[in-house]
C-alpha positions, 0 to 999 in steps of 0.5 A: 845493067852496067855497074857505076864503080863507086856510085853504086849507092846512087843507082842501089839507094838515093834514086830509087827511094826518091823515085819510089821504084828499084832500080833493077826491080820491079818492086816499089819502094817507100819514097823518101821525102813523099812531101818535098823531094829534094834536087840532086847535083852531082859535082866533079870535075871533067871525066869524074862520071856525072854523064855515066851515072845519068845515063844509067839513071836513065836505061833503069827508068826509060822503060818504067816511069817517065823520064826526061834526059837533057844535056843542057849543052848540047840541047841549049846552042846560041844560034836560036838566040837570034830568034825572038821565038825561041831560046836555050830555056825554050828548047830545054824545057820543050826537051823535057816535056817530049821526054816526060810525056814518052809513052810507058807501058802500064802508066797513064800518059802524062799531060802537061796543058799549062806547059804545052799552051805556054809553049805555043803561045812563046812561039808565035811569030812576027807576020813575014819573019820566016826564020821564026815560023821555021823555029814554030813549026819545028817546036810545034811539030814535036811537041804534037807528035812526041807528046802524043797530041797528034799522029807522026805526019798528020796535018795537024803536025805537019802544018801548024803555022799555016793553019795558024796564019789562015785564022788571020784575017786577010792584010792584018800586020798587027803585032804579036797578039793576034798571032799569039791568040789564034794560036793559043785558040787553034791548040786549045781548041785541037788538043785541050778540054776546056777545063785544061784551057781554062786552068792553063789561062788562069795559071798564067793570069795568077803569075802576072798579077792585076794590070797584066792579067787580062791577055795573059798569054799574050803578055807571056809571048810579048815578054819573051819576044822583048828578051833579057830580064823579061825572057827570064821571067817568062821561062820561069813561068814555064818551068813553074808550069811544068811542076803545076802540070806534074803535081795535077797529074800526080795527085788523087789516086797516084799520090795516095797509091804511091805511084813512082815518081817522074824524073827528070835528069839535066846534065851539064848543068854548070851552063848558063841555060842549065843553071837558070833552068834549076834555079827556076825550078828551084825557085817554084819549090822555095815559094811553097809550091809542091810538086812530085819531079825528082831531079838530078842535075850534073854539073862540072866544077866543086859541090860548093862553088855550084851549088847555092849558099843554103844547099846541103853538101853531103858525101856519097855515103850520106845520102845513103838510105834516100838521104833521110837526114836531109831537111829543107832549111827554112830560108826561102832561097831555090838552094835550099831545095837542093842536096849537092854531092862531089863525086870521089875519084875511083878508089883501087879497089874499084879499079881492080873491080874494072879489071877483074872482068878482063881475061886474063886477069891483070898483073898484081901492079897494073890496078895501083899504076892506072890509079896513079896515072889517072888519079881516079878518073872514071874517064880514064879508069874505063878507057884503060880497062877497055885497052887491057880488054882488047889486048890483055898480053900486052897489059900482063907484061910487066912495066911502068908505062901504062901509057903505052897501051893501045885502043883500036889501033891507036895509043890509049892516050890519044883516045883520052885526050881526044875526050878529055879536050875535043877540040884538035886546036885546043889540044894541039896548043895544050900538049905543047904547054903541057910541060910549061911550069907557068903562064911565062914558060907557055908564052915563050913555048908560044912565041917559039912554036906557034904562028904569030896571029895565034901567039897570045891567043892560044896561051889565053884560051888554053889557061881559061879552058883549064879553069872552066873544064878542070876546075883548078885556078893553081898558076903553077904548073900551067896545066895543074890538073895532074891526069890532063897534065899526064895525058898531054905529057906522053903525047908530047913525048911520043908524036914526031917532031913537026915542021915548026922553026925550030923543029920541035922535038922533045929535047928543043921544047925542054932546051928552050925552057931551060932557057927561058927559067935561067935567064928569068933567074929561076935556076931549080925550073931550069934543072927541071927541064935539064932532067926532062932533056936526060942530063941527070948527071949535071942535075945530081951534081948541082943538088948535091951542090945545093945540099952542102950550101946554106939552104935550109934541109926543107927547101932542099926537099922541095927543090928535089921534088920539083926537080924530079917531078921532070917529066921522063924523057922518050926513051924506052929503056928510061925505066930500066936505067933509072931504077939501075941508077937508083939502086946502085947497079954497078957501073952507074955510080958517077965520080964523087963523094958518098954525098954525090953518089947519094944525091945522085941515086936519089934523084933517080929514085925520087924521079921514077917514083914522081913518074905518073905512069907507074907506081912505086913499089917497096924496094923503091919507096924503101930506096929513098927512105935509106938515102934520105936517112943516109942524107940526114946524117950529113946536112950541117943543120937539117939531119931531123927534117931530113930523117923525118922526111924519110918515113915520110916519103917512102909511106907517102909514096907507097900510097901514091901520095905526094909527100907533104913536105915536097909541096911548096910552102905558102906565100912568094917562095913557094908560089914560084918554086925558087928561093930568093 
């Protein structure tokens, strides 16, 4: 079984004691919350692992207890949208239901008879409507073979819907209650008892109320049929039976013995159809209704912005021992039923763990310089160890660029970008925006790089995928998201220039934003872009120029942090020569006073260790702490800010930190990264 690095916790503890059942064992386990189990939402964003910890939920558990897994994405796509018998909320739940009635050894297969009538009733069709006999019969035929109703490619599977239209009478055109009942009538009659068709009716009659009641089934397909509001209600119904049907099955005999609870695992659960779906389950809960399923449920985004007001946020360290602090708050809202955990990003020693599995191990530097470039990402994380194990000469020379990696035949990070954005129009526009400070400088890349017709669509499209997939509204960078960003960077630096007027090379696309920034009289953004295209002499000089000015010594230190935060330039000795620089080698020192020379070894220093593709080391945080210290000694007003800022800087960056008083000050000024 595959280690889940950082969330072991949720394999080892919070599952199992939810299940009733180890995870790596065949041993039972007291349930935690036997009562009123609570939902489990694992947060975080793109890459951060939630699919890895379901998948490995789910290859514990597929053999042992049922299990339904269902990518709520994938699973729920628009076309059936357009069908009045199905919808995204129908193929989920007709998902789970094949899933949670699969087979296991040593347990009695699981029946859901008010799920599966509700079902067929929904999948009725308009007399003469082709298209919704094929989503019937396609439904159909699952539902009979994978729940166990019916052998493969038997005729009952096989031909649903003719059977169903030769109980019609001959020339009826009516509408949609005839066929609902026939069919309703041939399931109940081929595969239920008449206690399971009994309860099912009544179950559904209970859910509408008087006046409704009387066709109940019937009136459960007409309301889905009409769509909007009523869809939703009917897919609630279904849910509802769904845990109606579990809690029969669960009860007696298998509470009393502790039977493992079933588990049903919903991933991309931030989607529309996931996030009713939940609700609805969720709802059924609040109202009252108990039921065994345990559920974990991933979703892209924060634990708050995606779970609901009353849901108990808890660190991955408090749901340890099957979260037995949690409580149902007493509000009556779905959200209280729910426990929402953001999933960290991987700490170094977990990095090292990745990595000790390779062989040879890695250098002592390479676990420090993954988690710097991929700031913990699990995506990133487990693509740069399977490069280091596919060729681990390569990864035991020592270097900055992580990034250079190689992973069946191609750059590490094209495999991670392909992950990170799969769609090639997307990410094409998004590494040419890669380097773009704001919307602004995206736009002028746009203009100057991409066909007219896309222009204005392409810089929208990209600013709402990075709020949707990463989670961030920040303005400043474009791509604020420091691994994407990181990403995209080195594959603008290392793809050849195409046939664009102009080309774009490496140092066009910084030439024209340097541009762009000086003539939007924004001249720190400008010197950004001159570092990134390697003029780092006329950038040391116009710093120092900025140092003996009036500007006070904490706006400096910001503008030195933007400035240096360029990325570097695609030279491969670009590392060599800048910590050369920044040491002082000689030859490297240019024309000046010990203020130019100072400021000079400074920005190298600082823009190495700003660099995502490597991690500081002591000589170089220790660099910058004396020039910064040398510094304080020689601003007319800033010499406490700026000695401060020296313990502060090299004990920051050390442990991959930017420092605090680089970042932007609240408010317009640091909004833009200029002074006014």
């Amino acid at each position: 079984m595959s280690r889940l690095y950082g969330r072991d916790v949720l394999l080892d503890d919070l599952v199992p004691r939810l299940v009733g059942l180890d995870a790596k064992q065949p041993e039972l386990m007291r349930q935690a919350h036997p009562d009123d189990p609570p939902a489990l939402l694992l947060t975080g964003p793109h890459g951060s692992g939630r699919t890895a910890v379901l998948n490995a939920l789910f290859d514990a558990y597929r053999a042992r207890l049922p299990v339904a897994r269902v990518n709520c994405a994938r699973d729920a796509g628009p076309a059936g949208a357009m069908v009045a018998n199905t919808s995204p909320g129908a193929d989920l739940l007709t998902e789970m239901a094949c899933g949670l009635c699969a087979p296991v050894t040593g347990r009695k297969r699981v029946q859901l008879p008010r799920l599966w009538t509700g079902l067929t009733a929904v999948s009725a069709w308009t007399r003469g409507d082709q298209r919704e006999q094929a989503v019937a019969q396609t439904r159909m035929r699952r539902l009979l073979t994978e729940c166990g109703l019916a052998p493969e490619n038997s005729p009952a599977a096989d031909n649903w819907t003719q059977d169903v239209n030769e109980t019609l009478p001959v020339g009826d055109q009516g509408d949609l209650t005839p066929i609902t009942e026939a069919s309703v009538r041939l399931f109940t009659g081929r595969h239920l008892n008449r206690r399971q068709a009994r309860e099912a009716r009544l179950f559904y009659a209970g859910r509408l109320g008087p006046g409704r009641d009387e066709q109940p089934l019937s009136e459960l397909c007409r309301s889905f049929h009409l769509g909007d509001d009523l869809r939703e209600e009917a897919e609630a119904s279904l849910a509802a039976a769904l845990l109606e049907d579990l809690r029969a099955h669960h009860s007696g005999w298998a509470r009393l013995n502790h039977v493992p609870r079933p588990l049903l695992l919903l991933d991309d659960a931030h989607t529309a159809p996931g996030a009713r779906l939940l609700e609805h389950l969720l709802t059924h809960r609040a109202g009252g209704a108990r039921d065994p399923l345990v559920v974990v449920a991933a979703a892209r985004g924060a634990a708050r912005h995606r779970a609901g007001p009353d849901a108990a946020v808890r660190t991955l360290a408090q749901v340890a021992g099957g979260a037995s602090g949690w409580q149902r708050r007493d509000t009556g809202t779905w959200s209280a039923g729910l426990i929402a955990v953001d999933l960290p990003p991987l700490e170094r020693n977990d990095i090292v763990a990745m990595l000790m599995t390779t062989d040879p191990p890695p250098r002592p530097e390479l676990p420090r310089a993954i988690r710097r470039f991929t700031q913990g990402s699990p995506l990133g994380c487990g693509l740069l160890r399977d490069a280091v194990a596919a060729d681990p000469g390569a990864a035991g020379v020592a270097g900055h660029d992580v990034g250079a990696l190689r992973l069946a035949g191609q750059p590490v990070t094209r495999h991670i970008a392909d992950r990170l954005v799969p769609d090639a129009q997307l990410r094409h526009n998004l590494v040419l925006f890669s380097v773009a400070q704001d919307d602004a400088a995206a736009h002028a890349l746009a203009d100057a790089y991409l066909d007219s017709d896309t222009q204005l669509a392409a810089v929208a499209t990209a600013r709402g995928h990075l709020h949707a997939e990463h989670g961030t509204g920040a303005r400043r960078p474009f791509v604020a998201d420091p691994f994407l960003r990181a990403v995209l960077v080195h594959e603008l630096r290392r793809r050849r220039p195409q046939a664009t007027q102009p080309p774009r090379t490496w140092s066009g696309v910084h030439r024209l934003l340097l541009a762009h920034h000086e003539a939007a009289g924004q001249p720190v953004a400008a010197l950004h872009h001159a570092l990134a295209d390697d003029d780092a002499a006329y950038v040391a000089q116009r710093l120092a120029t900025l140092f003996a000015s009036p500007m006070s010594a904490g706006q400096w230190l910001r503008h030195l942090w933007q400035v240096a935060s360029a990325p570097h330039p695609p030279r491969p000795d670009w590392a060599g020569t800048c910590r050369a620089v920044a040491t002082g080698a000689p030859g490297t020192e240019p024309a000046g006073d010990f203020v130019q020379r100072s400021v000079h070894r400074l920005l190298h220093a600082v823009w190495l260790a700003a660099d995502p593709l490597t991690a500081p080391d002591e000589t170089l945080c220790g660099r910058i702490k004396w020039e910064l210290q040398f510094l304080s000694a020689r601003h007319a007003t800033g010499a406490g800010t700026l000695f401060d800022a020296a313990q502060e800087w090299h004990d920051e960056l050390r442990e991959l930190r930017t420092p605090p008083s680089a970042l932007p000050v609240p408010g317009p000024e640091g909004s833009h990264g200029e002074s006014h």
